[in-house]
N, C-alpha and C positions, 0 to 999 in steps of 0.2 A: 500382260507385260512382265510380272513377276514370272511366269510358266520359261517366256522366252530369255530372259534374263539369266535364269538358271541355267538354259541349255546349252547360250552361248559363251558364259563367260564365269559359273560356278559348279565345280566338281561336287558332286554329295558326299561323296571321298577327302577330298585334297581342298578344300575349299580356300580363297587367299589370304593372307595373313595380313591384317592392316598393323600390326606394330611385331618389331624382328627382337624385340625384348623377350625372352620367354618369361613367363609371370603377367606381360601387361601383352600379350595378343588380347587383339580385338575382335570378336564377330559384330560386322555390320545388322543393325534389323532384316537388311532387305537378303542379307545369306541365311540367314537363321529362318527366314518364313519362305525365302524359297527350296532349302535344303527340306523341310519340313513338311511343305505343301500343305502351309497352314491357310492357304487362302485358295485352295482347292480338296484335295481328299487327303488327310496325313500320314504320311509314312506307311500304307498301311493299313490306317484307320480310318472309321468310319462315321460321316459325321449325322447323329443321328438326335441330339437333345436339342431342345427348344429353348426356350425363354422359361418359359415354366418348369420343364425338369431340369434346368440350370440352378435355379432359385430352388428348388424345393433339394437339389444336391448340394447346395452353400448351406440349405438349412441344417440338412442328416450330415454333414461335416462338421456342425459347430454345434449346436443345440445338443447336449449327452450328457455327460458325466462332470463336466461344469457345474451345472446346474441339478441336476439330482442326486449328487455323491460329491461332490467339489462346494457346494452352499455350506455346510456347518464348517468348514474349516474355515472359510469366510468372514463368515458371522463369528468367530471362537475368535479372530484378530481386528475385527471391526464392530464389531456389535451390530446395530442398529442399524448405525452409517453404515453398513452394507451396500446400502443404494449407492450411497457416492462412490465407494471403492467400484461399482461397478458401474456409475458414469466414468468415472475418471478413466477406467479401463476402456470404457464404450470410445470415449474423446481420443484415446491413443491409435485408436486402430481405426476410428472416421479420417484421419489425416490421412494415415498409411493407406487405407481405402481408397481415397484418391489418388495415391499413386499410386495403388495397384491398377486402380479402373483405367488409368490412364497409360499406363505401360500396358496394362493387357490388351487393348484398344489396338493398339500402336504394335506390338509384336504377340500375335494370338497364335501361341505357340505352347507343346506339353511342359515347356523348362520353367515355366512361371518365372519365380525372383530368380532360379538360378542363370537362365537365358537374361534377364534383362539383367544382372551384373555380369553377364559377360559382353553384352553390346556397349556397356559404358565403362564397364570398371575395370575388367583385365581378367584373364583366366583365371589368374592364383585366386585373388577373391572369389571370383565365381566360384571355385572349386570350394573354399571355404563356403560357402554360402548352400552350397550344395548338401557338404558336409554336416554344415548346421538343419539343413533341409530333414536330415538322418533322426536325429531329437525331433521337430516337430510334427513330422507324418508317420513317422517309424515309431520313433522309441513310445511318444503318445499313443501310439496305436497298443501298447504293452498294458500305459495305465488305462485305458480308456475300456480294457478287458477287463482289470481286477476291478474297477469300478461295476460293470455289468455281472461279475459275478456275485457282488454284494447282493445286488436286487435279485436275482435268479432264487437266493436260498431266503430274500425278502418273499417274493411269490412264490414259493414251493413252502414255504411257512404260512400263507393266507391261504392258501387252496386246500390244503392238505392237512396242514397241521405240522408238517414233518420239512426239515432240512440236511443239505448236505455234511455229511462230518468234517470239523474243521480243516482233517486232516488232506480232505479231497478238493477243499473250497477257498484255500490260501496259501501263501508262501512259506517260507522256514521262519521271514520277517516278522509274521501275522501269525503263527502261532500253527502254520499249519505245515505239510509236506509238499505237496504240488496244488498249486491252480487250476484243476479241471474244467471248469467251465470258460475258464479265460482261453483256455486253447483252443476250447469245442466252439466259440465266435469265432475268434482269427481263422480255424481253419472253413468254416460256415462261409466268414466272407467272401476268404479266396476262391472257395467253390465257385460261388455266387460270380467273381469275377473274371474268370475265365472263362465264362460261357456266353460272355457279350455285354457293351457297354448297353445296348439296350435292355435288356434283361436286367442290368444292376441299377439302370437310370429308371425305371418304374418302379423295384422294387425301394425306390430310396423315397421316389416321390411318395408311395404311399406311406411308409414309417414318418415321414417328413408331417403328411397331414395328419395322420395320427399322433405323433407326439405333442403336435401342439394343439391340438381338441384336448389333450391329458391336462397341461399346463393350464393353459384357458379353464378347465372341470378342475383343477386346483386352486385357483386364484379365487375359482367362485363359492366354493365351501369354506376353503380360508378366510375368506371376508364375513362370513357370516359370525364367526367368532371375534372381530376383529374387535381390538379393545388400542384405543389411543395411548391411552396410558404404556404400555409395553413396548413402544418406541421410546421411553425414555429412562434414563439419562441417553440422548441418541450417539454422541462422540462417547462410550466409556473407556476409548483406548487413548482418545485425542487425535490427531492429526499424524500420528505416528502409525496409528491404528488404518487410520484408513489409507495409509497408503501401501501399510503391508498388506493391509485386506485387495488393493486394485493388483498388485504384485499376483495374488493368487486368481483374485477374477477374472486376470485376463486371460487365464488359464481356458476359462468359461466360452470364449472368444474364438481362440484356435481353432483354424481349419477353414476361415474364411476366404483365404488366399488359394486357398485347393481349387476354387471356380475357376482360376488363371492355370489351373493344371488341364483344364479340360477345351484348352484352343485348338485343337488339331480333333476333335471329337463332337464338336458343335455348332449347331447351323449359325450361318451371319457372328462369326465371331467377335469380328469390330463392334458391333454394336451391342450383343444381347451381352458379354462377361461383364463391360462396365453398369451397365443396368442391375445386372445380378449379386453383383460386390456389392453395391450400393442397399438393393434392398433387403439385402442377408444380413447387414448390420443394423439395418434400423431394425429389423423385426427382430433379432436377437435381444437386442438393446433392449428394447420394450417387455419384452418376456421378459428375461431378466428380472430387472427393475420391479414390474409388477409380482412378481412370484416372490422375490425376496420382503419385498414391503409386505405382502397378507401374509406371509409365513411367519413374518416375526411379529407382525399383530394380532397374529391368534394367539401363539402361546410363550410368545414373550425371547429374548435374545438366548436365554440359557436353556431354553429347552428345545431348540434349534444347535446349538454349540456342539460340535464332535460330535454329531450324530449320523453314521454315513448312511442310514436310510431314512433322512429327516421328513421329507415328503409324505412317506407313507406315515408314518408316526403323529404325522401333527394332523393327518386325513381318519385315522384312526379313533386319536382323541376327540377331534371334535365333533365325527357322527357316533362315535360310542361303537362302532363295529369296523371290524376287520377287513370287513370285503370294500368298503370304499378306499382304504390302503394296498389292496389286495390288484384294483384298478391302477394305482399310483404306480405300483409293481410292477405289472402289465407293461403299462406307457415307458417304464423307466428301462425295462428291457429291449424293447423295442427301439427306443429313441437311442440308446449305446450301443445297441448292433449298428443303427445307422451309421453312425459316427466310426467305427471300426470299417465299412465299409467302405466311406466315403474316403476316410484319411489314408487307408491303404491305395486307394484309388489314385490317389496323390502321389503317392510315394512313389509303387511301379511306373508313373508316367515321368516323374525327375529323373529315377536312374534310366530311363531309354531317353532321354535327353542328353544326359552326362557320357552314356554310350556311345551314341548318335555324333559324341564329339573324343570320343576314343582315351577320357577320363576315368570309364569304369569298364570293369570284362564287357564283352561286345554281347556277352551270351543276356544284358537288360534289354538289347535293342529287336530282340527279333520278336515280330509280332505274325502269329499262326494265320495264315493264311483261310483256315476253315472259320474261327471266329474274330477274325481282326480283332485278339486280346493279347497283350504279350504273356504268355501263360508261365514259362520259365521264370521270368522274372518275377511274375506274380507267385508263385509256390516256396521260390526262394526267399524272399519277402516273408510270407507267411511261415517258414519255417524260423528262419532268426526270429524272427520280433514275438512268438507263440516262449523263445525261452524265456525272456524277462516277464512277460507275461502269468509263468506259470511259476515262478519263485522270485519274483522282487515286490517289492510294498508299493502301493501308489503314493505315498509321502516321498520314495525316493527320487521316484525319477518328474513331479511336478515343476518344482523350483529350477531345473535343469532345462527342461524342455520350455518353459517358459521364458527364461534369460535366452535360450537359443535364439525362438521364435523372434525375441525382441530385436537382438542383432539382425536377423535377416530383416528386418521394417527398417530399421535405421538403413542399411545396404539399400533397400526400396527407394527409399526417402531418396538418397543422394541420389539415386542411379538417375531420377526423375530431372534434377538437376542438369545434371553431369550428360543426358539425351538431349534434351533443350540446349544447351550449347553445344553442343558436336554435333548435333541433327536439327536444326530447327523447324526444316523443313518438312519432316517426316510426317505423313499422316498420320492424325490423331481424331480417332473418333469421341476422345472423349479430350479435355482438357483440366487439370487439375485445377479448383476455384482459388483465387485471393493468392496468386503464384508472385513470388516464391515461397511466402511466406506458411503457407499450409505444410512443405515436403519440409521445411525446417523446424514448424513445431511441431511435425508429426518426429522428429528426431528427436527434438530436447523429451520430449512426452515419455519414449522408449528408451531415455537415458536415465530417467528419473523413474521409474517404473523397474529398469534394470538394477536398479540403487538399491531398493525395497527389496531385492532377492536376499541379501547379507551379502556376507564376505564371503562364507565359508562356500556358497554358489557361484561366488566370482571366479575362487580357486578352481574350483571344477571345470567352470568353463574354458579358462586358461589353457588347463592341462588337457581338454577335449579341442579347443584350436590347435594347440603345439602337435598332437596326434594329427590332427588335420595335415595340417601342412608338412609334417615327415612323410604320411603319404603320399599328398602331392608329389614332393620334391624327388621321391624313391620310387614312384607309381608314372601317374598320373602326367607330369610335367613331359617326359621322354616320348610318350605314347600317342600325347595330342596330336588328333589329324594336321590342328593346323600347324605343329610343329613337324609334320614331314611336307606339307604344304613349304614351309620354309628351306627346308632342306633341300628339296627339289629348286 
């Protein structure tokens, strides 16, 4: 139906404009998954992940630098309560979860949030949301480098004896010249992704199981030190504390929504992405939680605080040797490459989305013929985001990318709404539980979580939408298909 629907009565070109407002054009679901051919082979692409290298891609998207280089800044504003800062984060993104499992369900398509604010909410947002898309797949992919290279010169220190000079191993921020190792991932990934999504979807599922066999072998050496006493005083920030601490952990989170980037790439769409959203946040959730609790119980909140290779350090103290840190190391390299992998993965499939719809140069959308990967777009990708990567701090660009990220859940949230009335009838393989009520605390949650960034991130963010939307308005707005759709 959808195949025939396309042929007769939607251009992949010129597709028709359901509102003559420029800003508030519409794409319908049923234009965007047939332009797409997300409910046969995509654009192109090839659908080749299962249910299982789904999940284990949600997991090498999120499980990285959160958690093995993002924990002591955590613990340095929450203490103890750690755990809560990262339930509290856990509860903000199980709402948003449901409205992503459910929009993905419903339009299983490469655009993710940006496709589903534009079937409800109007281009201009969409476009903004796309924009914000830039911070959480892109600019993260920067920090999620200089985090990896912490641990690289952690393991080249346990093996060897010997690390990199600072001057080769950080920014001008961090006391160094250039970021070498952050670049020699980003460019590693893009290799890796250009040469096929099957190829990068095995290589993720194994880093996937491996990282959390490391985790799991951390929790359980940790525990063996574990002393009660050293959860307490457990609030020493108070209630202020833990919410800046969920402000950073949700940090920890990100990349979950990336499973929704992979609809035009994966068998039985409708039904495996909402399964895989679902179970990519409980098993985060869980690790998490567990790893934070035996870390701060072995050697107490302040010896976990600002330490960015805390993992290996507290695996160190409490067998008395280096080589069981040395494993920590290992896992922690591996687990951030994933996550560099995954969250690029992301990113090249939004901008051939935003393409696809004649918001961004056309040169994202073309996908090589020999490995059905978009390799241009990918190399381009890897060349920007490798700059920040190779001379910014990861303190700079956290609180940024994380307020982004938040904005686009809140956009989620609504779009969930805003679909159920304009669409009621549209297939939906998955449905959001406790509705409406879930898509609206999954907003207040992301409003209050956006709070916890400061002021001085609110700023930023500001001046990063107002950029946004001068492109638009200079760019983007004149060029959309469906604005010569209208013209026509």
């Amino acid at each position: 139906m959808l195949h025939q629907r396309r042929d007769r009565s939607v251009s992949p070109l010129r597709p028709p404009s359901l509102s003559p407002r420029p800003g508030l054009r519409i794409k319908s679901p049923d234009q965007l998954v047939a332009e797409s051919g997300a409910d046969l082979e995509g654009h192109g692409l090839k659908r080749t992940m299962g249910l299982f290298q789904l999940v284990c891609f949600g997991v090498g998207a999120i499980v990285g630098t959160g958690i093995f280089v993002g924990l002591s800044d955590t613990v340095a504003k929450a203490g103890p309560a750690v755990v809560l800062s990262f339930v509290l984060a856990a509860i903000t993104c199980i709402f948003t979860a449901f409205s992503f499992a459910e929009l993905g369900g419903a339009i299983p398509v490469s655009g993710s949030s940006y496709s589903f604010a534009y079937a409800t909410l109007g281009e201009r947002i969409a476009f903004l949301v796309g924009w914000c898309l830039l911070l959480e797949y892109g600019v993260s992919v920067s920090a999620v480098a200089v985090g990896w290279s912490q641990y690289v010169n952690e393991l080249l220190n346990s093996l060897v004896g010997w690390h990199l000079p600072a001057a080769l191993s950080a920014g001008p921020g961090d006391g160094g010249v250039i970021n070498l190792p952050a670049i020699v991932v980003i460019m590693m990934a893009a290799t890796l992704l250009v040469r096929g999504i099957r190829e990068s979807a095995g290589a993720t599922a194994a880093m996937a199981v491996l990282k959390i066999g490391i985790l799991i072998a951390f929790c359980a050496i940790a525990f063996t030190a574990f002393e009660a006493g050293n959860l307490t005083p457990f609030a020493t920030h108070g209630p202020a504390g833990v919410t800046a601490g969920a402000s950073l952990a949700f940090f920890s989170y990100i990349g979950f929504d990336a499973i929704t980037t992979a609809g035009e790439e994966v068998k039985n769409p409708r039904r495996n992405i909402p399964i895989a959203v679902l179970i990519c946040i409980g098993v985060a959730t869980l690790l998490y939680c567990v790893v934070a609790l035996t870390a701060i119980g072995a050697l107490g909140a302040d010896a976990v605080s600002d330490k960015p290779a805390a993992l290996s350090l507290i695996v160190d103290q409490v067998t008395g040797s280096t080589v069981g840190g040395g494993i920590i190391a290992f896992g922690a390299v591996v687990a951030i490459a994933s996550v560099v992998l995954a969250v690029m993965y992301g990113q090249t499939r939004i901008l051939m989305s935003m393409s696809r719809d004649g918001l961004v140069p056309r040169v994202f959308e073309r996908v090589s013929p020999r490995t059905a990967t978009p390799v241009a777009n990918t190399w381009i990708v890897a060349g920007v985001f490798a700059v920040p990567a190779a001379f910014a701090s990861l303190d700079v660009v956290v609180n940024l990318t994380t307020i982004g990220t938040l904005g686009i859940m809140v956009a989620v949230n609504v779009a969930v709404i805003a679909l159920r009335r304009s669409n009621p009838g549209l297939k939906r393989s998955f449905r959001v539980p406790l509705y409406p009520f879930s898509p609206i605390l999954g907003v207040l949650f992301c409003l209050y979580l956006m709070y916890g960034t400061g002021w001085a991130t609110w700023v930023q963010f500001a001046v990063f939408l107002v950029a946004g939307a001068a492109v638009y308005a200079g760019y983007s707005r004149s060029r959309s298909r469906l604005a010569g759709a209208d013209q026509d």
